[in-house]
Every structure is written in C-alpha cells, then in structure tokens.
C-alpha positions as CSV (number, residue, x, y, z in Angstrom):
1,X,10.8,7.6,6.7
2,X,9.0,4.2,7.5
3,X,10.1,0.8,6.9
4,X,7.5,-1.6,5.4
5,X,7.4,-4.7,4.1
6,X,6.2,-4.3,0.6
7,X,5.4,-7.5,-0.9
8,X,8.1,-9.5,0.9
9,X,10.2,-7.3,0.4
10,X,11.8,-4.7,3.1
11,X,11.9,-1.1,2.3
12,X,12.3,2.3,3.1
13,X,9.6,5.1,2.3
14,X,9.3,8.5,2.5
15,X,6.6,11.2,2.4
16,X,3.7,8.4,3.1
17,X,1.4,8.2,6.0
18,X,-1.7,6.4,5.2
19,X,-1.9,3.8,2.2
20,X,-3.2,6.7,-0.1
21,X,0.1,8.2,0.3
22,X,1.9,4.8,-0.2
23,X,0.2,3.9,-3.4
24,X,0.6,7.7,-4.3
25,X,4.7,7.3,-3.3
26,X,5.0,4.1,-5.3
27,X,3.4,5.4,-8.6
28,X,0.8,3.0,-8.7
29,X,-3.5,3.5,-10.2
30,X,-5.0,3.1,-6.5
31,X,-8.1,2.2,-9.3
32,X,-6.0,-0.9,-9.8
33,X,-4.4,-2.5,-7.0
34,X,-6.0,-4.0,-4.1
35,X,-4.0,-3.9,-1.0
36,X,-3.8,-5.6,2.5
37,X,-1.9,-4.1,5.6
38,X,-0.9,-6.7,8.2
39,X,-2.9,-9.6,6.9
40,X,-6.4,-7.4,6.8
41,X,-7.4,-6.0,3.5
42,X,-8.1,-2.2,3.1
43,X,-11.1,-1.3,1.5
44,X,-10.4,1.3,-1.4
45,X,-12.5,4.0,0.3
46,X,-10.5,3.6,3.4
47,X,-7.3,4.6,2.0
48,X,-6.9,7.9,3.2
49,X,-7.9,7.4,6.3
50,X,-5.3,4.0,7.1
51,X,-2.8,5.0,8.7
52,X,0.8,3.1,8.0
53,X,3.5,2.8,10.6
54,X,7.0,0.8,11.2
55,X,7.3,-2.7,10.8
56,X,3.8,-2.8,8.8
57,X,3.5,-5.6,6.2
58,X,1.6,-4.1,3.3
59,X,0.4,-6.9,0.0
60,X,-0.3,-4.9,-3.3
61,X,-2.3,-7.1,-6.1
62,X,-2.2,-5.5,-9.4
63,X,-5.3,-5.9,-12.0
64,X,-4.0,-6.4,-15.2
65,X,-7.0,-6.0,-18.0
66,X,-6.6,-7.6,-21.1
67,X,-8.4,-10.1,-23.6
C-alpha cells in the first residue's frame, strides 16, 4: 500500500508500483490521460518503467473527445 496524492487529493493504493500500475489500479485508458509525478510529466512510453513511491504527488489530465 502507497499513499499518493492523486489530484489533490490523499489516498491509499494498492497493487501499483510504477504509473502503469496506477493508471491500471484506477481504471483509467492510459491512451487518454496524461500524467505528471512530482511536478515532472511522464512520457506515455515511460510508464512502466516509473516507478511510484510514498508521499508522491501524481496529476492525471483526462482527454475528453467530442465535437
């Protein structure tokens, strides 16, 4: 279990330990969210391999399509 900071909000997460895992964790397209970790954005090839640990602040942008 890690506690993060997930878009200003504090929570508790479980089964995660690189930013694949989170977005995996939270349900979310990883084709549709950007995401920053501790003020530095995360390039969407990098998410395996970026790691997440305690106290990390993590920003998730959703794209919305539409017309």
């Amino acid at each position: 279990m890690v506690r993060l900071t997930i878009n200003g909000e504090a929570r508790m997460v479980q089964g995660a330990r690189d930013i694949a895992g989170l977005i995996a964790v939270l349900e979310l397209d990883a084709r549709k969210v950007a995401v920053e970790r501790n003020l530095e954005i995360v390039p969407r090839s990098a998410y395996g391999a970026t790691a997440i640990a305690d106290g990390d602040r993590i920003e998730i942008v959703h794209f919305i399509g539409g017309g």
